[in-house]
Z-matrix of the N, CA and C atoms (Angstrom, degrees):
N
C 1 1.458
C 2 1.525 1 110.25
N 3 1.219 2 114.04 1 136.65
C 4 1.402 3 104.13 2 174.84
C 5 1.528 4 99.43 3 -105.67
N 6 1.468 5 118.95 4 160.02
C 7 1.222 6 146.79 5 -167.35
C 8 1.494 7 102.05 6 -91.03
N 9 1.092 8 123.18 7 -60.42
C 10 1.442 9 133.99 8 -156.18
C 11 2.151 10 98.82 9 -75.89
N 12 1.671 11 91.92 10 -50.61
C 13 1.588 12 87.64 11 167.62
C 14 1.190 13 144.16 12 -39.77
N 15 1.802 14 100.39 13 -30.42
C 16 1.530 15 112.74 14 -153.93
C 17 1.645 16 90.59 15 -89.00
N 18 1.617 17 119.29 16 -34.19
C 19 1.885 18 92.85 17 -164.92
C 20 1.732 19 109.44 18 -81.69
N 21 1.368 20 84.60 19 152.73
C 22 1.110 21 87.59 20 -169.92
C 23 2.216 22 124.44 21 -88.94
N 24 1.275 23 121.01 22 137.72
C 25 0.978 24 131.81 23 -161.55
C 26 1.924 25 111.65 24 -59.76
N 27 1.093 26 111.24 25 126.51
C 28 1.539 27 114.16 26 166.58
C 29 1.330 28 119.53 27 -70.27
N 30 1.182 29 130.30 28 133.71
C 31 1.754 30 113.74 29 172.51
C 32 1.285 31 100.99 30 -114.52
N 33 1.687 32 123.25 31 123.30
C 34 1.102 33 120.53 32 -169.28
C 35 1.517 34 99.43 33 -68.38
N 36 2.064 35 106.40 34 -173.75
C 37 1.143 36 111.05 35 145.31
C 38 1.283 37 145.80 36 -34.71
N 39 1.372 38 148.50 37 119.79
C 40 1.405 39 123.29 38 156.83
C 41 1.298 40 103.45 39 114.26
N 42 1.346 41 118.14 40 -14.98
C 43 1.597 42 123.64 41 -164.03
C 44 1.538 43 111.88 42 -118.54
N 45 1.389 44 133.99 43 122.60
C 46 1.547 45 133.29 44 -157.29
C 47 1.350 46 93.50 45 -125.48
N 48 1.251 47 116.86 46 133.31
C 49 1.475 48 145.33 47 170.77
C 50 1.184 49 133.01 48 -106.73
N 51 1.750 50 116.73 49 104.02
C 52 1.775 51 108.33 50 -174.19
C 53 1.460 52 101.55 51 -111.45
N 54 1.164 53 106.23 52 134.61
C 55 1.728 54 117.42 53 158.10
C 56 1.613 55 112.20 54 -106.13
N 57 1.451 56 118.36 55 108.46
C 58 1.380 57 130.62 56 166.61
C 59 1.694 58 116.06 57 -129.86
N 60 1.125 59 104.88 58 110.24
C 61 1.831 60 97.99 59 171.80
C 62 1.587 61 112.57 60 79.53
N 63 1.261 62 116.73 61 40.17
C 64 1.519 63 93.28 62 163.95
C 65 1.758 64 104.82 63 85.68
N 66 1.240 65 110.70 64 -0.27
C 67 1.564 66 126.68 65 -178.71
C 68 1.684 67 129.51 66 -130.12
N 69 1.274 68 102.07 67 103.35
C 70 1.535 69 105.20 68 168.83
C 71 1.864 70 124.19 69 -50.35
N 72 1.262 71 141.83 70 117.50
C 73 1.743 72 103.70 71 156.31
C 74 1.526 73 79.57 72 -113.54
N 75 1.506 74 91.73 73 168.80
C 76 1.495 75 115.85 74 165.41
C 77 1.939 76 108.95 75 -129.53
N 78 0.844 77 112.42 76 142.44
C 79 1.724 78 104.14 77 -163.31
C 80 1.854 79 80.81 78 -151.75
N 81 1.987 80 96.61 79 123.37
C 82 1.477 81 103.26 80 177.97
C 83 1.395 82 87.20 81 -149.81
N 84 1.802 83 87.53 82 179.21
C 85 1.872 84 88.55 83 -169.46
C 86 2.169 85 109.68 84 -88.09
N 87 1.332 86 107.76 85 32.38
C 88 1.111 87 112.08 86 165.99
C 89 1.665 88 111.82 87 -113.87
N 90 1.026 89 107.24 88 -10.42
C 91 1.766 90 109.54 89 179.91
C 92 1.642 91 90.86 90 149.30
N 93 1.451 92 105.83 91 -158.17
C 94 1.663 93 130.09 92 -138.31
C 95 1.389 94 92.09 93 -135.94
N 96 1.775 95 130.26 94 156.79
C 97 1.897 96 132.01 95 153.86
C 98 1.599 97 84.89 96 -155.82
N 99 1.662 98 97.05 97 154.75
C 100 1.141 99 98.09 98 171.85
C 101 1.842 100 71.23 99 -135.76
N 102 1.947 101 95.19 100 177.65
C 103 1.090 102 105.69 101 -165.09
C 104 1.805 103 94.40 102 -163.02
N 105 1.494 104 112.34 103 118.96
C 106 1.156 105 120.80 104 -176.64
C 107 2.060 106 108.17 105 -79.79
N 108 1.084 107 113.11 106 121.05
C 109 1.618 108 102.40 107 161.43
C 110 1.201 109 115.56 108 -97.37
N 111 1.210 110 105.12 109 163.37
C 112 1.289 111 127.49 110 159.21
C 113 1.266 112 148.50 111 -78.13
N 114 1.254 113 125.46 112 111.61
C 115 1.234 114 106.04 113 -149.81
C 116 2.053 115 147.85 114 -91.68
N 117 1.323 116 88.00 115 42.99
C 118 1.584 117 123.26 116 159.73
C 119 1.658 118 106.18 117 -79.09
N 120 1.306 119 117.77 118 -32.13
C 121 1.365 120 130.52 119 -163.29
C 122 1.938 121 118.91 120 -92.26
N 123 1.066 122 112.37 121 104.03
C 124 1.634 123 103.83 122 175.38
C 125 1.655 124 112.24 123 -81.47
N 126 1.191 125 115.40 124 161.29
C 127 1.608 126 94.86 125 158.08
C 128 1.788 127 82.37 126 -162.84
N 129 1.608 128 92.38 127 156.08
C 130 1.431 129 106.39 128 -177.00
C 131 1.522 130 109.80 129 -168.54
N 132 1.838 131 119.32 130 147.28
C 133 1.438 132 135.97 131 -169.10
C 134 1.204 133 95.50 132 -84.48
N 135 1.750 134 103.62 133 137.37
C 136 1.000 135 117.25 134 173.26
C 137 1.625 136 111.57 135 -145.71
N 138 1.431 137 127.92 136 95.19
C 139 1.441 138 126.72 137 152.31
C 140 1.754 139 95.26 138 75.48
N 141 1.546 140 122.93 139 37.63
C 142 1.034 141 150.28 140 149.62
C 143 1.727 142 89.66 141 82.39
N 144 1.550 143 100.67 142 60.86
C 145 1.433 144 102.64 143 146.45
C 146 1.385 145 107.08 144 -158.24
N 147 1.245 146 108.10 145 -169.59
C 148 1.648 147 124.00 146 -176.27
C 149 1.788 148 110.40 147 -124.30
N 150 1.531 149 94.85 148 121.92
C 151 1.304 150 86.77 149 -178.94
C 152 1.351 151 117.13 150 -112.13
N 153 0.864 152 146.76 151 132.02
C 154 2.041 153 141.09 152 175.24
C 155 1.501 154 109.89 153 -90.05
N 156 1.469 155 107.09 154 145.81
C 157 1.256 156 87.44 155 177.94
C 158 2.010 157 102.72 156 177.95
N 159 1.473 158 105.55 157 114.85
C 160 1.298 159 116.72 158 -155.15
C 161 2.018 160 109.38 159 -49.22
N 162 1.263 161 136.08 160 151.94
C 163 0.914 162 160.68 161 -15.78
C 164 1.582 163 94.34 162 139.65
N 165 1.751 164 72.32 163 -138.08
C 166 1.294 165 94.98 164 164.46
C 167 2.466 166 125.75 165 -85.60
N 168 1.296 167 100.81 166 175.20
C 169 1.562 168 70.07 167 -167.54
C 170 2.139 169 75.41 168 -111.31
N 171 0.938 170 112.75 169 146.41
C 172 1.531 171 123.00 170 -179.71
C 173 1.783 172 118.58 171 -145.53
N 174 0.693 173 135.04 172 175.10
C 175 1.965 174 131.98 173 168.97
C 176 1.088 175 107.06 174 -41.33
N 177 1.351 176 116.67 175 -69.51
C 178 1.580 177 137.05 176 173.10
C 179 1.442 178 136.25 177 -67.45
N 180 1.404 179 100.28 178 -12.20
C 181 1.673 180 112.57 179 177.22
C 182 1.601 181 113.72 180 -30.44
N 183 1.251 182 118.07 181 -53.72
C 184 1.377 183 137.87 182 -161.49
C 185 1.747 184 109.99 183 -76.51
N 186 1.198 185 100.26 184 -47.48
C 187 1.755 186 97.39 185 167.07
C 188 1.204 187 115.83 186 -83.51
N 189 1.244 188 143.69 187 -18.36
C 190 1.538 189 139.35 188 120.73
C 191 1.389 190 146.53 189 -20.75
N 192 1.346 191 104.60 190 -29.76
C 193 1.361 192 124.68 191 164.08
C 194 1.492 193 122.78 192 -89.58
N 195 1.530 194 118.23 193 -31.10
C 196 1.288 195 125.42 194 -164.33
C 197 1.666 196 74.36 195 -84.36
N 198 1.406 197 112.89 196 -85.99
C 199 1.606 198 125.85 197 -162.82
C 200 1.995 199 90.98 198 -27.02
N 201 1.004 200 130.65 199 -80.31
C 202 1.278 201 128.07 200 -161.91
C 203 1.813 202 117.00 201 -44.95
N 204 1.363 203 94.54 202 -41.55
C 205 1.752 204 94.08 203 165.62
C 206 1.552 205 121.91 204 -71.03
N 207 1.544 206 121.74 205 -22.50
C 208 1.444 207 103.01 206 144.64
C 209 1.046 208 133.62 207 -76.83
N 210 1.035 209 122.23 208 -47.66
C 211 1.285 210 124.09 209 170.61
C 212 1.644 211 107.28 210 -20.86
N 213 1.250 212 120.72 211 -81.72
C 214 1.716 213 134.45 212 166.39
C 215 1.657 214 99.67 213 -22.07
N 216 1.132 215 100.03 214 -54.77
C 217 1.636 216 103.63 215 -161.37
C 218 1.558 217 89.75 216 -67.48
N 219 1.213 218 133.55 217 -67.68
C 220 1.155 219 133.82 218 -163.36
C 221 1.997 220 122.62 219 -48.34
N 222 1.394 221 97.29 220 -30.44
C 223 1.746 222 111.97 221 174.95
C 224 1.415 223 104.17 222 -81.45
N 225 1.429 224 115.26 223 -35.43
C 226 1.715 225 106.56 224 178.84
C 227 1.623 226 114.85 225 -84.58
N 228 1.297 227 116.81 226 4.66
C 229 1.870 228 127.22 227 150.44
C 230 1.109 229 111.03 228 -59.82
N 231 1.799 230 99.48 229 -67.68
C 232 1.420 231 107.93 230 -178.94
C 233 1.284 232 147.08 231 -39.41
N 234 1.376 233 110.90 232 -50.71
C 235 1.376 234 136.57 233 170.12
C 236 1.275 235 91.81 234 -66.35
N 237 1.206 236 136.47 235 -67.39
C 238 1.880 237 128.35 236 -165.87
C 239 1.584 238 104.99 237 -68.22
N 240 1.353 239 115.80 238 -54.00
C 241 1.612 240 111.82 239 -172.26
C 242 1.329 241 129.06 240 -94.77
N 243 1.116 242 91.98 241 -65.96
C 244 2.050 243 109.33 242 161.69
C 245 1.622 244 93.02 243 124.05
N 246 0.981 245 106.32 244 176.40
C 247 1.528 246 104.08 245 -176.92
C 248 2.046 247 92.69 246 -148.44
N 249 1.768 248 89.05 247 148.99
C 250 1.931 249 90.17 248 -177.47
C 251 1.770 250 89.70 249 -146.58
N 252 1.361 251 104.11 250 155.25
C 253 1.589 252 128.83 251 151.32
C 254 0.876 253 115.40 252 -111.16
N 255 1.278 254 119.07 253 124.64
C 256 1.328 255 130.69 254 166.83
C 257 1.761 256 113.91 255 -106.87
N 258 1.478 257 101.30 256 136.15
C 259 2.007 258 110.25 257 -163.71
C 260 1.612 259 90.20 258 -145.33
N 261 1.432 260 109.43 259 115.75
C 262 1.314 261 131.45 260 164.22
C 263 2.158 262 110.66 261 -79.89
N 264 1.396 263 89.94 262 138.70
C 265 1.651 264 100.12 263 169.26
C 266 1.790 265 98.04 264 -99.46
N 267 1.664 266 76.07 265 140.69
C 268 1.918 267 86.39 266 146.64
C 269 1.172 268 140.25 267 -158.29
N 270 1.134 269 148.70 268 167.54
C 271 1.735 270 148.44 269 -139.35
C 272 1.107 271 104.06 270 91.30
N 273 1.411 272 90.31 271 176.12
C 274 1.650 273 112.61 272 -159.99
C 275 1.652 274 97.59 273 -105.86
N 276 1.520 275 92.35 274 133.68
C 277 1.337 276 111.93 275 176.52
C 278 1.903 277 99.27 276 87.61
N 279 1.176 278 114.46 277 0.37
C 280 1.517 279 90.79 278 -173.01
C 281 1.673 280 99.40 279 -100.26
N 282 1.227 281 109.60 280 172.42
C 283 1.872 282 115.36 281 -164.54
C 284 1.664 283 86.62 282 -177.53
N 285 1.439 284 71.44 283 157.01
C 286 1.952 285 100.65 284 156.25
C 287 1.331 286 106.69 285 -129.90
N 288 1.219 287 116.47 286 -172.02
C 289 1.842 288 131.74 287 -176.56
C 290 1.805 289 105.07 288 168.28
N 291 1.494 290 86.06 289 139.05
C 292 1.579 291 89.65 290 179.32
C 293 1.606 292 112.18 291 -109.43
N 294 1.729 293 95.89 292 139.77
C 295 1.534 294 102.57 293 -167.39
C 296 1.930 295 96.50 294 -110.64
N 297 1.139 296 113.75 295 66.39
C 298 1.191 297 107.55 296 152.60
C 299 1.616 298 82.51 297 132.47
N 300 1.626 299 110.41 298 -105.49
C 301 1.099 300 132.43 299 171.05
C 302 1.435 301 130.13 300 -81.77
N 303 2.088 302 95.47 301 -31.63
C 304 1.502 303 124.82 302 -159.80
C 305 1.442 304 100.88 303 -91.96
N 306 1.978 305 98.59 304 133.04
C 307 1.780 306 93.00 305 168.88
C 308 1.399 307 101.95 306 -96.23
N 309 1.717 308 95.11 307 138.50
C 310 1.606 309 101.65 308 172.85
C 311 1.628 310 108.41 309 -112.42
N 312 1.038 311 122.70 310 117.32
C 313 1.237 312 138.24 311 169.40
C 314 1.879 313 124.32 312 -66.12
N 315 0.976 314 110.35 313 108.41
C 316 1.970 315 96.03 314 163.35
C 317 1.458 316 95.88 315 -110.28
N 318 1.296 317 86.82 316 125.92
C 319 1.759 318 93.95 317 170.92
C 320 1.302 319 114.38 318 -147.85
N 321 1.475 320 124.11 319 62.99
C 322 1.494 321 140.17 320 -179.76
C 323 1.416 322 125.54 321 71.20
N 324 1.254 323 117.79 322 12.58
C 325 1.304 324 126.54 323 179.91
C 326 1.584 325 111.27 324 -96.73
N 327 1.697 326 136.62 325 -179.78
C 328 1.008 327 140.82 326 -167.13
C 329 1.335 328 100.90 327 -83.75
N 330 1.656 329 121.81 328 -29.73
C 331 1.286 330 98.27 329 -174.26
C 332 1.783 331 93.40 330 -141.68
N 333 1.429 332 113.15 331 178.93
C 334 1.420 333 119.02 332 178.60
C 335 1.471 334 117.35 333 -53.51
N 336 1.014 335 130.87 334 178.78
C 337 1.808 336 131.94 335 167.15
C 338 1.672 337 94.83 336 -142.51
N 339 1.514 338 102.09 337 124.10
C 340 1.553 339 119.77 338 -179.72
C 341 1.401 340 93.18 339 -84.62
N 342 1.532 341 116.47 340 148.30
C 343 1.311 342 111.95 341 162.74
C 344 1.887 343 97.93 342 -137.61
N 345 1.349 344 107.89 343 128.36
C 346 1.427 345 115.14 344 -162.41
C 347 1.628 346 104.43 345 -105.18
N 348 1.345 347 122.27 346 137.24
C 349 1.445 348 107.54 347 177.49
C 350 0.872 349 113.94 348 -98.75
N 351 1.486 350 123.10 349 150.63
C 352 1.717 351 133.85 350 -179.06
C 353 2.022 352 81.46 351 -72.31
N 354 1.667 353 80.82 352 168.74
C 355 1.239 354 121.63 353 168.26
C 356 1.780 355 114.31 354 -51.31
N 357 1.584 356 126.30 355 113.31
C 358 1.166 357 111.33 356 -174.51
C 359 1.443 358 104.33 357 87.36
N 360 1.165 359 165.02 358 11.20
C 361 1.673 360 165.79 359 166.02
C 362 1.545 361 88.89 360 -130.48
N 363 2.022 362 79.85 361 144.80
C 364 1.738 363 91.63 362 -167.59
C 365 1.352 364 94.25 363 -145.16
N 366 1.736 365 127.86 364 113.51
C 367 1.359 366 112.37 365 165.75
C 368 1.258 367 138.90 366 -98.15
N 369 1.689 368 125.88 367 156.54
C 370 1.310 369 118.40 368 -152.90
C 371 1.701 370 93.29 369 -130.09
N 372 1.246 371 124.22 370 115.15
C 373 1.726 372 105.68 371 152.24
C 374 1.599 373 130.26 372 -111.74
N 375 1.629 374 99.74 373 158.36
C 376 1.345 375 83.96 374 177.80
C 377 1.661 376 91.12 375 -140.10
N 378 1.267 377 124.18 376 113.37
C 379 1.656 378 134.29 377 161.32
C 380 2.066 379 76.46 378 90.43
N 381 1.889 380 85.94 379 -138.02
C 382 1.665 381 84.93 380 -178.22
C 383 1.964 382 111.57 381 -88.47
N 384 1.015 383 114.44 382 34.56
C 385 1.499 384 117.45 383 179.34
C 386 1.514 385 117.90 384 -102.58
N 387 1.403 386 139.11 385 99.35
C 388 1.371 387 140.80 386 -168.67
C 389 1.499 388 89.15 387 -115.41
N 390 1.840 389 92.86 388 121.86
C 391 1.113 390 122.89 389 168.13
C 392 1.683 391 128.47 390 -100.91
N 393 1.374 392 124.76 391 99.80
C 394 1.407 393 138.11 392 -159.38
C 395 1.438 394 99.86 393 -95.29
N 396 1.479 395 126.01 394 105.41
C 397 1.284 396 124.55 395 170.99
C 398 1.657 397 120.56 396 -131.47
N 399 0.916 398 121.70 397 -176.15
C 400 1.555 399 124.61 398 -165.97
C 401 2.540 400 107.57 399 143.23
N 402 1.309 401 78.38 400 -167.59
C 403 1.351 402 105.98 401 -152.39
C 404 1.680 403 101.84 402 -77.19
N 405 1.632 404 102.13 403 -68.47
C 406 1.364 405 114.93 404 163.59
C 407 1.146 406 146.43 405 -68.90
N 408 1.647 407 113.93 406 91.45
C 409 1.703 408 123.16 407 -177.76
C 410 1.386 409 118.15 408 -25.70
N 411 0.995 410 113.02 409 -58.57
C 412 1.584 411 131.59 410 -163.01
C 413 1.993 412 91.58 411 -71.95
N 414 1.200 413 117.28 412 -51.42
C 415 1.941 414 113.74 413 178.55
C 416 1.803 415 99.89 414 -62.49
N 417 0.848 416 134.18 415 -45.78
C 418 1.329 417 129.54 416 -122.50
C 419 1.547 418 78.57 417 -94.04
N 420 1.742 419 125.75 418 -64.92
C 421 1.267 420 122.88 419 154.62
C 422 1.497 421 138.32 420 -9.11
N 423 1.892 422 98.63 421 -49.97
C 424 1.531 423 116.45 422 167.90
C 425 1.290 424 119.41 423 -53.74
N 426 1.708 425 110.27 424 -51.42
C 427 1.605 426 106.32 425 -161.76
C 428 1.357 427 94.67 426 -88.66
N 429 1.272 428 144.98 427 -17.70
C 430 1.576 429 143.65 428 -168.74
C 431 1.604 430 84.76 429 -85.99
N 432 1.211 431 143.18 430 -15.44
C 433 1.855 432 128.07 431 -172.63
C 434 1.374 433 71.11 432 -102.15
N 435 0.756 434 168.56 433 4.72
C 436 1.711 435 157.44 434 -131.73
C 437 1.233 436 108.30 435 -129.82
N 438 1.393 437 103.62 436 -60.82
C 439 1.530 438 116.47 437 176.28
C 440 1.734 439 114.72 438 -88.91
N 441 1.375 440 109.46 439 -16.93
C 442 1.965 441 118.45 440 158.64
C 443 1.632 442 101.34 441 -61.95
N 444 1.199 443 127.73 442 -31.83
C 445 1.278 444 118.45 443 -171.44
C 446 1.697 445 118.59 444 -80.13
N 447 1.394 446 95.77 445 -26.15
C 448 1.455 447 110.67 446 -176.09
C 449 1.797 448 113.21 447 -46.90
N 450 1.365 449 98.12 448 -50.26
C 451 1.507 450 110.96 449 167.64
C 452 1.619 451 110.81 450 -159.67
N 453 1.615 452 93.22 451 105.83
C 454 1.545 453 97.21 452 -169.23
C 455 1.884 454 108.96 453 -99.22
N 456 1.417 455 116.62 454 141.50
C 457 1.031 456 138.96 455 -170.69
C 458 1.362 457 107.90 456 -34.32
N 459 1.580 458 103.88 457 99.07
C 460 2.033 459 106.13 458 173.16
C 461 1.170 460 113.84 459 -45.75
N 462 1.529 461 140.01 460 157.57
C 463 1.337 462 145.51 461 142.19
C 464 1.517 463 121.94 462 -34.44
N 465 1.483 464 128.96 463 -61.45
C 466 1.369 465 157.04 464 -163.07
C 467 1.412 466 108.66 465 -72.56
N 468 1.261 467 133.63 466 -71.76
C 469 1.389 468 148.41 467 173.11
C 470 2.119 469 114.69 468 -66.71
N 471 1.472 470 81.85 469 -64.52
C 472 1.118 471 95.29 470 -172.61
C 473 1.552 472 99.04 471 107.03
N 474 1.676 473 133.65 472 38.19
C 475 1.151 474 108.62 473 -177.64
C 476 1.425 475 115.51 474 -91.24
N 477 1.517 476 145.61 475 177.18
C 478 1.354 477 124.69 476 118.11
C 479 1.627 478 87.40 477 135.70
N 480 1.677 479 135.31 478 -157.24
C 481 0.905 480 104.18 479 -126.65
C 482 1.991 481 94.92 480 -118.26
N 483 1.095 482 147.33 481 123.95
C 484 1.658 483 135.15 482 -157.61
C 485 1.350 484 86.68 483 -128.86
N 486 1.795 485 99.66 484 164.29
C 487 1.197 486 117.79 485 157.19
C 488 1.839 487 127.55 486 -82.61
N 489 1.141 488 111.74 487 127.98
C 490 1.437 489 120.78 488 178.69
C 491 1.532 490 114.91 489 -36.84
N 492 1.624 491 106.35 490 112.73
C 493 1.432 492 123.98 491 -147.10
C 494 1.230 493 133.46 492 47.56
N 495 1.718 494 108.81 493 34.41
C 496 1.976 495 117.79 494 158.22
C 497 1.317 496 99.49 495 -68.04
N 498 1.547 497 109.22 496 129.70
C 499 1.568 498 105.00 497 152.45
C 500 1.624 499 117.52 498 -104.89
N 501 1.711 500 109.43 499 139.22
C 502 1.746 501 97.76 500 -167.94
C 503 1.440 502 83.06 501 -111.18
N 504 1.267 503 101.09 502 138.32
C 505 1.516 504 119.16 503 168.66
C 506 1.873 505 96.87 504 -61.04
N 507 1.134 506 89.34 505 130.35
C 508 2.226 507 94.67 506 160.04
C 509 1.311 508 95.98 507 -122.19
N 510 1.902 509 78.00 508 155.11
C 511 1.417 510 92.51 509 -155.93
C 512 2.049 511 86.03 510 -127.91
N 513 1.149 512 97.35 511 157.51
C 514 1.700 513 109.25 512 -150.87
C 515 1.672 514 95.94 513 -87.24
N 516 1.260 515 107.44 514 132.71
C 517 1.427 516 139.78 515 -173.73
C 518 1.895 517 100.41 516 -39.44
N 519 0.918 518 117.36 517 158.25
C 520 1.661 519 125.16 518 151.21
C 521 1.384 520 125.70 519 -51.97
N 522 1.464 521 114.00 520 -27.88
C 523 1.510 522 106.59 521 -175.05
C 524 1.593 523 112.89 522 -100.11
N 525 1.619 524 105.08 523 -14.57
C 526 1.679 525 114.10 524 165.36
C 527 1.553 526 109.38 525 -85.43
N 528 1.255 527 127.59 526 -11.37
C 529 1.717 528 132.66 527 -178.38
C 530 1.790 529 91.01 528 -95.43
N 531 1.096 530 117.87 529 -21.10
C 532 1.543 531 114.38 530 -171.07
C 533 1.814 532 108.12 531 -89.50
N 534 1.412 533 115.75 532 -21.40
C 535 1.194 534 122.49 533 -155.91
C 536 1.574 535 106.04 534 -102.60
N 537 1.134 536 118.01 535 -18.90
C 538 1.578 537 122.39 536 167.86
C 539 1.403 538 106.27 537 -66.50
């Protein structure tokens, strides 16, 4: 039995839910998700909720059910709330700036790094704080590891690019490892 499968989903205000064919949509006044199941997996409205609930019974039935009821849960945030990461830069001389739509990054390299947004992701900055938001949990996550990768937080300094309240362990210079 999975735990997480069994409770059952709230559907906020404002937000309409169709199940036809093996297919979730969710349609709210922040945008649209659809969501393919699987078909071990039932799901069906009930008295303004969503319930999941296995199928067939298989090896995997059970992590199928939990994973699929977030999933659901996670698109009916979206559509009602939206979901964002926010990832601060640091060092000297490093910045971002947005050229239209596109974040462009300088972050100590020879030349700029474009960062382009998918469809649905929208970026916002303010000083060194770039804020990545949109609809889809699972995207919005993507392009914020996306742009962490661009230049990810050295050991030594601590420069380059973290998530808002990462702490990076530093690790002690050569001439303090030499002096013990």
């Amino acid at each position: 039995m999975s735990r997480i499968g069994k409770k059952p989903i709230e559907i906020p205000e404002g937000v309409e839910v169709k199940i036809d064919d093996g297919k979730v949509a969710v349609k709210g006044q922040k945008g649209e998700l659809s969501l393919k199941i699987r078909p071990e997996i039932g799901i069906e409205i009930k008295e303004k909720q969503v319930l999941v609930s296995p199928k067939i019974q298989t090896k995997k039935t059970s992590a199928f059910w939990g994973l699929t009821r977030m999933l659901v849960a996670n698109m009916l945030k979206g559509v009602s709330e939206g979901y964002e990461k926010k990832l601060e830069i640091q060092g000297l001389g490093h910045k971002a700036s947005l050229e239209g739509e596109d974040l462009v990054l300088s972050v100590g390299y020879s030349h700029t790094v474009k960062v382009e947004p998918v469809p649905g992701i929208k970026f916002s900055l303010d000083k060194a704080i770039i804020t990545v938001s949109g609809i889809n949990k699972e995207l919005v996550g993507q392009i914020a590891a996306k742009i962490r990768k661009v230049k990810p937080p050295e050991p030594y300094k601590g420069k380059g690019i973290r998530y808002l309240g990462e702490v990076v362990r530093k690790k002690v210079g050569k001439k303090a490892a030499t002096a013990e």
